[in-house]
C-alpha positions in Angstrom: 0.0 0.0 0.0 1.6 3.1 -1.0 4.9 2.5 -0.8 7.1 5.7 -0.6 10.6 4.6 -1.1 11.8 3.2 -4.2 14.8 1.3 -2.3 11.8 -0.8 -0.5 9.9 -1.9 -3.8 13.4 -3.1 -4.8 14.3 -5.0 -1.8 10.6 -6.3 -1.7 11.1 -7.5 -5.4 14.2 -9.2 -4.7 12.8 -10.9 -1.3 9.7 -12.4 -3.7 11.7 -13.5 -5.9 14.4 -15.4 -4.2 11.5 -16.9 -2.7 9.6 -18.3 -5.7 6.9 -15.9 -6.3 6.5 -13.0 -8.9 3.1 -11.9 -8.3 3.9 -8.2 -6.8 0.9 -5.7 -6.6 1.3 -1.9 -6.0 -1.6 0.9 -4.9 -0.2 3.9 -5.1 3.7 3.4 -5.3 6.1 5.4 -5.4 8.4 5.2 -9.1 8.8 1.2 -8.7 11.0 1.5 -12.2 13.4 4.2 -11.0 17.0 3.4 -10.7 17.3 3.3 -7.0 14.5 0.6 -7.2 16.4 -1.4 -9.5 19.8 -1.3 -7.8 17.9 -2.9 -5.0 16.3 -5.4 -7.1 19.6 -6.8 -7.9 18.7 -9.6 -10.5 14.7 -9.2 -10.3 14.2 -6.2 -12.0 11.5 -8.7 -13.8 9.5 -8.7 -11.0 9.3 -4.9 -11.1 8.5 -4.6 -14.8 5.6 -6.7 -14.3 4.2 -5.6 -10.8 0.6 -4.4 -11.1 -0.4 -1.3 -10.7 -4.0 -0.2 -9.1 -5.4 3.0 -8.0 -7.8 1.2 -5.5 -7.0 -1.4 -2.7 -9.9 -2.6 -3.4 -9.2 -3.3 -7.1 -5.8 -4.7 -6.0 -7.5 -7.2 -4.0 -10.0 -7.9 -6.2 -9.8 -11.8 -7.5 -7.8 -12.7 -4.1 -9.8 -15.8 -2.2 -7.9 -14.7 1.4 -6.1 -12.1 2.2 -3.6 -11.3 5.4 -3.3 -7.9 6.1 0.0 -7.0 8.1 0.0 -4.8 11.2 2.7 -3.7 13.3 0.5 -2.8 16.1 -3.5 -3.7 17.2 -5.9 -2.0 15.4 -10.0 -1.4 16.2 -10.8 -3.3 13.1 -9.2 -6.9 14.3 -9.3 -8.8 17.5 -7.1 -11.2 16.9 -3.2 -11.0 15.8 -1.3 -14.1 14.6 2.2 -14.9 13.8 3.5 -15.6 10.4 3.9 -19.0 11.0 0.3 -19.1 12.7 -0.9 -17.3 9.5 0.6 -19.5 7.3 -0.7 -22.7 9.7 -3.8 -21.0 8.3 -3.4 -21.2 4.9 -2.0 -25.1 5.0 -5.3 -25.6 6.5 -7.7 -24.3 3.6 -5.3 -25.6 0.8 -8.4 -27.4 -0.9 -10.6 -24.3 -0.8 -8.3 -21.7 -1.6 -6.6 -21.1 -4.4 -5.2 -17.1 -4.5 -3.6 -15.8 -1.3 -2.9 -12.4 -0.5 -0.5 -10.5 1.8 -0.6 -7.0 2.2 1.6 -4.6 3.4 1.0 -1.5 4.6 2.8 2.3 4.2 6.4 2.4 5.4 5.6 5.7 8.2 1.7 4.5 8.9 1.0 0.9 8.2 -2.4 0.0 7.1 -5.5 2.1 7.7 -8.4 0.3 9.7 -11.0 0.3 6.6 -8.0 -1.8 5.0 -6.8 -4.1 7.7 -11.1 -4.5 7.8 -11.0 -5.9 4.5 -8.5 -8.6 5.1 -9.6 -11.7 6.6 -6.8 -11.9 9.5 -4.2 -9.8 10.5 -0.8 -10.9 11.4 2.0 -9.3 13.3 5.8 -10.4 13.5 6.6 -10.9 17.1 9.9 -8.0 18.2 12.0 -8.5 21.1 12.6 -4.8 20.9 9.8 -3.1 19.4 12.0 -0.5 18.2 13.2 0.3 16.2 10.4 -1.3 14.3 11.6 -4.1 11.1 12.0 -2.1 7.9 9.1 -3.1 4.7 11.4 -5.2 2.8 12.5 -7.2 6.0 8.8 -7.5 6.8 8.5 -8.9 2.9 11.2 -11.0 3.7 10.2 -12.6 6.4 6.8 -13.3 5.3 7.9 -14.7 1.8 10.7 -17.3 3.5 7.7 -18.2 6.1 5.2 -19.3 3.1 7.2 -20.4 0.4 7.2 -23.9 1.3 3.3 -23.5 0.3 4.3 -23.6 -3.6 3.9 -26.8 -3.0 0.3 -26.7 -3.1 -0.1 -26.0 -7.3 -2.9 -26.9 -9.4 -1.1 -30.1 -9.7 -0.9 -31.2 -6.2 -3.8 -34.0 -5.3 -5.1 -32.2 -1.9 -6.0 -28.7 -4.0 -7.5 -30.8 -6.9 -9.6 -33.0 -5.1 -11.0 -29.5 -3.4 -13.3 -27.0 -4.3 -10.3 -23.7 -4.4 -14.1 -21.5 -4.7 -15.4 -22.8 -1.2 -14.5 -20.5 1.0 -15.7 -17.2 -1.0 -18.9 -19.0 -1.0 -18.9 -19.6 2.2 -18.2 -16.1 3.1 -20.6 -14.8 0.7 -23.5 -16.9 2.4 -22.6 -15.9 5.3 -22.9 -12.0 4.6 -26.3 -13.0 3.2 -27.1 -14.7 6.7 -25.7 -11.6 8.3 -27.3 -9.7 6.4 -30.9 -10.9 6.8 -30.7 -10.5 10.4 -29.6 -7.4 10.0 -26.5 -6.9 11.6 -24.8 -3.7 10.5 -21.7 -4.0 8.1 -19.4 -1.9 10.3 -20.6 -3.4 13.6 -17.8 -5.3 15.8 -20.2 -8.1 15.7 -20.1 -8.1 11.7 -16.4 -8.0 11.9 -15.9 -10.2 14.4 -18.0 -13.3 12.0 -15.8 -13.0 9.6 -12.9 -12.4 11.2 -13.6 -16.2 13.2 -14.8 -17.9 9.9 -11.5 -16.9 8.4 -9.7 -19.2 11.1 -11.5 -22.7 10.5 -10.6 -25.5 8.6 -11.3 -26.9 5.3 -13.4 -29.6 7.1 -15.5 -27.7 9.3 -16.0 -25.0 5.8 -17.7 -27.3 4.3 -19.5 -28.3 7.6 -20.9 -24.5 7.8 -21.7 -24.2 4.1 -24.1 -26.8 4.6 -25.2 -24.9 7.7 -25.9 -21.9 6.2 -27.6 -23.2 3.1 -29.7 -25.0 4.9 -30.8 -21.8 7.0 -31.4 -19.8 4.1 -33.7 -22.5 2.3 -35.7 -22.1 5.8 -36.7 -18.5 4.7 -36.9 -18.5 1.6 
């Protein structure tokens, strides 16, 4: 989100990369393509050139099935905080029902806004021994990359994913805002967030247990 300093797209670049992915979206950046970017990139200068560009968090997160919004400190908008590796413990268990995984990063002086962080399905924080002075972007990239890239091995390929249903838990989530919504429960209350923030956290299993569930309490007022 808005990244300011061309240095940090760079090293941010180069972190993906060494970690097997390519997939790098910006809103808002600063020049991604200036030199100082590129000096940073050091042999990834690819993943630069083909980094998306968007106007819009929303648009940037558009197609994304779950996304994990990174905080450096608590926000009103989340409850709960988890580690990388409890984030990614996340992930591993939605590997059928999932197929595109965001992270997002937020502004190197302010982080991510709350209306953001809202639109994520968790939030996750990297535990500090000294809280400052805080871990730079691109270590924060870093970190997070090395943490999930043993999850590449979960390709269209692998058995577990396409046995699954990699749509399940938008649906899910969708039917659940319809639920929500019939009983009226405002979008922007803490109870609304607070749903969605738990449904993010179970397992494939018990997805397709609550899909079930909330089909079959729609069909009851229909």
């Amino acid at each position: 989100m808005e990244p300011a300093v061309p240095e940090n797209i760079g090293s941010a670049a180069r972190a993906i990369n060494t970690m097997g992915f390519n997939d790098l979206r910006l809103v808002n950046p600063t020049n991604h393509l200036a030199d100082k970017a590129k000096w940073l990139a050091h042999g990834s200068n690819s993943i630069l050139e083909n980094a998306k560009v968007f106007d819009r968090f929303d648009d940037a997160i558009l197609d994304l099935d779950f996304i994990i919004g990174t905080t450096a400190k608590k926000r009103s908008s989340k409850y709960d905080y988890y580690t990388p590796e409890e984030a990614r413990n996340l992930i591993d268990q939605k590997s059928g029902i999932i197929s595109k995984v965001g992270i997002v990063f937020g502004r190197e002086e302010s982080g991510l806004k709350n209306e953001e962080l809202a639109c994520c399905d968790i939030a996750s924080s990297i535990q500090l021994a000294n809280p400052y002075p805080s871990i730079n972007l691109a270590q924060s990239v870093m970190l997070f990359a090395y943490i999930f890239s043993d999850l590449k091995k979960y390709t269209n390929t692998n058995s577990k994913t396409s046995a699954g249903n990699p749509n399940l838990y938008n649906e899910l989530k969708r039917e659940t805002v319809e639920i929500i919504q019939f009983l009226d429960i405002k979008k922007r209350s803490n109870l609304h967030q607070r749903i969605l923030e738990r449904l993010a956290t179970i397992s494939e299993d018990d997805s397709h247990l609550f899909l079930s569930f909330a089909k079959k309490f729609k069909q009851k007022f229909e």
